[in-house]
N, C-alpha and C positions, 0 to 999 in steps of 0.2 A: 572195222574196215577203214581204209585211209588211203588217200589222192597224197600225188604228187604233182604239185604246182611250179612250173618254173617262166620266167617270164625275163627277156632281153630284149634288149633297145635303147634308145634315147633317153638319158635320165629327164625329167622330169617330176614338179610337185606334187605331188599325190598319187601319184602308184602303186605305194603298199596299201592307203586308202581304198581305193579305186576294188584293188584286187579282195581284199579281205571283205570290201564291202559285197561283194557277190556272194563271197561265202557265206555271210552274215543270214543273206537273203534265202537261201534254200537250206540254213541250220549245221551247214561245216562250220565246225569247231576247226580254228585255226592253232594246232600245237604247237610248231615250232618252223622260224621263220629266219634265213641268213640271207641277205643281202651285199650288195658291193657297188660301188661305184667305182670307173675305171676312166677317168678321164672324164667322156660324159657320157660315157657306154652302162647302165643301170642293170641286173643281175641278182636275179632273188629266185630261191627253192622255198616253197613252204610244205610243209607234211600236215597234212588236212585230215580229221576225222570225220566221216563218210558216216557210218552209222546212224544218227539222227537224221538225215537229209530228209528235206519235206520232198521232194522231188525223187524223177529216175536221174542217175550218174549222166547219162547222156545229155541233160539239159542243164545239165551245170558244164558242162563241157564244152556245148555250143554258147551258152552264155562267159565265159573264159574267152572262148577265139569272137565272139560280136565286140569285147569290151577291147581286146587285144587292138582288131580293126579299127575302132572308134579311137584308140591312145597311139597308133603307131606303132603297136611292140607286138612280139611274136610269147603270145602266152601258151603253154601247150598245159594241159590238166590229165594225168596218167592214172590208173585203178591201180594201187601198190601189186597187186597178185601180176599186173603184167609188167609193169617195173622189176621187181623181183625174178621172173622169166625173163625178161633181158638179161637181165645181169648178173645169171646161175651158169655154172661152167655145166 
């Protein structure tokens, strides 16, 4: 299973930090991670494996939008099965 992490706002130092360190924390394996800076607009998707979690999906999800609050940026944390239902014709 696998999260889809995306996160905009204010570039600032340590935000892929910041984020991966959560994942760290409840056992998401972070696969693969693209980024952008846009002036000082900051822009990163990461594909998270889900799987191991010491935790439920849910509290990795509120802990995503406390850390979002705490940094100023709009992190949202997605289950791929409902990503994928979005974006199936």
């Amino acid at each position: 299973m696998k999260a889809v992490v995306t996160v905009i706002g204010k570039d600032n130092v340590g935000i892929l930090h910041r984020v991966s360190g959560v994942c760290s924390e409840y056992k998401a394996n972070v696969l693969e991670v693209t980024q952008s800076v846009l002036q000082d607009m900051f822009a990163m998707i990461m594909l998270v494996d889900i799987s191991e979690m010491t935790a439920d999906f849910s509290q990795l999800v509120d802990s995503m939008e406390a850390l979002g609050k705490e940094l100023g940026l709009s992190i949202h944390t997605m289950h791929e099965d409902i990503f994928n239902a979005m974006h199936s014709i």
